[in-house]
C-alpha positions as CSV (number, residue, x, y, z in Angstrom):
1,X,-100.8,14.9,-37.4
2,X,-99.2,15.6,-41.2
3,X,-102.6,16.5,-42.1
4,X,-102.8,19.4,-38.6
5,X,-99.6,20.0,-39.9
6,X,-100.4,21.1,-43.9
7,X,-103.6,23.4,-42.9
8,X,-101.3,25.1,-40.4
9,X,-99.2,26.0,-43.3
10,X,-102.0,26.5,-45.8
11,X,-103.3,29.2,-43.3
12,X,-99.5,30.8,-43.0
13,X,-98.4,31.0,-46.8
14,X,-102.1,31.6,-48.0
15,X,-102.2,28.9,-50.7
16,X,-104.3,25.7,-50.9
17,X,-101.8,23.9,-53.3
18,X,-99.8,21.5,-51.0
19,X,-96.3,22.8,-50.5
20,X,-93.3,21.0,-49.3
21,X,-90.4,22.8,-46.9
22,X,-88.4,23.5,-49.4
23,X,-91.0,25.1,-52.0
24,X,-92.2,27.0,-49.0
25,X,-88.7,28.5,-48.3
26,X,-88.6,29.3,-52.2
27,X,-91.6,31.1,-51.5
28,X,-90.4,33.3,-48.8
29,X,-87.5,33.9,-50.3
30,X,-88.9,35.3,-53.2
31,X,-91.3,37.3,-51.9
32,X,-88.3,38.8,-49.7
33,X,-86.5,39.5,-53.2
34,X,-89.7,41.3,-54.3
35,X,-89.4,43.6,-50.9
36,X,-85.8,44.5,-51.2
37,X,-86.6,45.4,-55.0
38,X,-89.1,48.1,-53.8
39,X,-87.3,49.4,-51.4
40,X,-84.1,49.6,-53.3
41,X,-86.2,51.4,-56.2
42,X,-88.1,53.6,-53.6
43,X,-84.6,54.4,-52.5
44,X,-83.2,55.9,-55.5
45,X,-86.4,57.4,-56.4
46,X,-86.3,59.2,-53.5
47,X,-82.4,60.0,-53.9
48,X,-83.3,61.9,-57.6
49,X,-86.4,63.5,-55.9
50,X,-83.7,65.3,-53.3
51,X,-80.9,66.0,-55.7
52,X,-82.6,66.2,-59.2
53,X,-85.4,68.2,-57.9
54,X,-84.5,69.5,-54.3
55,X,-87.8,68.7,-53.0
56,X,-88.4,69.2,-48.8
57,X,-88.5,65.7,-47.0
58,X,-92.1,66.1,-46.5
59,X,-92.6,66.5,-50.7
60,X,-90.2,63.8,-51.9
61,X,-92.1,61.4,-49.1
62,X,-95.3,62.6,-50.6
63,X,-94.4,62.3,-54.3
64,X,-92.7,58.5,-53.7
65,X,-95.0,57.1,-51.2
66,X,-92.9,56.7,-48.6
67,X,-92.8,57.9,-44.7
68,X,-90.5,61.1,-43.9
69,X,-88.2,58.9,-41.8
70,X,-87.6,57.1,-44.7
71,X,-86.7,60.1,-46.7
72,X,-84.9,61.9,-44.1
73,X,-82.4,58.3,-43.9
74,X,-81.5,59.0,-47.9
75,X,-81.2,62.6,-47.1
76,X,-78.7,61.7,-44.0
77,X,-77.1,58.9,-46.6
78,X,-76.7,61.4,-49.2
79,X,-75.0,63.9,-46.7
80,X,-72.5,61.3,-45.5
81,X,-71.6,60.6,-49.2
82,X,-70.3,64.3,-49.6
């Protein structure tokens, strides 16, 4: 049953090292760090793309990888700032 149990999470978290619950959650929880990180950088690159640069929504999406919704967010953001 343990043994069911560890290939189950092998297969989930993509390692072959054995992991315990609380590594696992370590795991996760850094890789959600690494996530928020990108977004938050994506986010201000985006922000000095409008304001430093005044590029369209379609441009600064273009230039920072990103999808125009996400762009057009920071642009509504920036607005409510004002």
């Amino acid at each position: 049953m343990i043994r069911i149990f560890e290939k189950e999470v092998q297969q989930l978290t993509g390692t072959t090292t054995p992991m315990g619950v609380k590594e696992i959650l370590l795991e996760r929880r850094k890789q959600e760090g690494v996530k928020q990180g990108e977004a938050n950088k994506s986010h201000s690159v985006v922000e000095n793309l409008i304001t430093k640069l005044g590029l369209s929504d379609e441009q600064a999406a273009d230039v920072a990888e990103v999808s125009v919704a996400f762009v057009k967010q920071v642009r509504k953001e920036l607005e409510a700032k004002k």
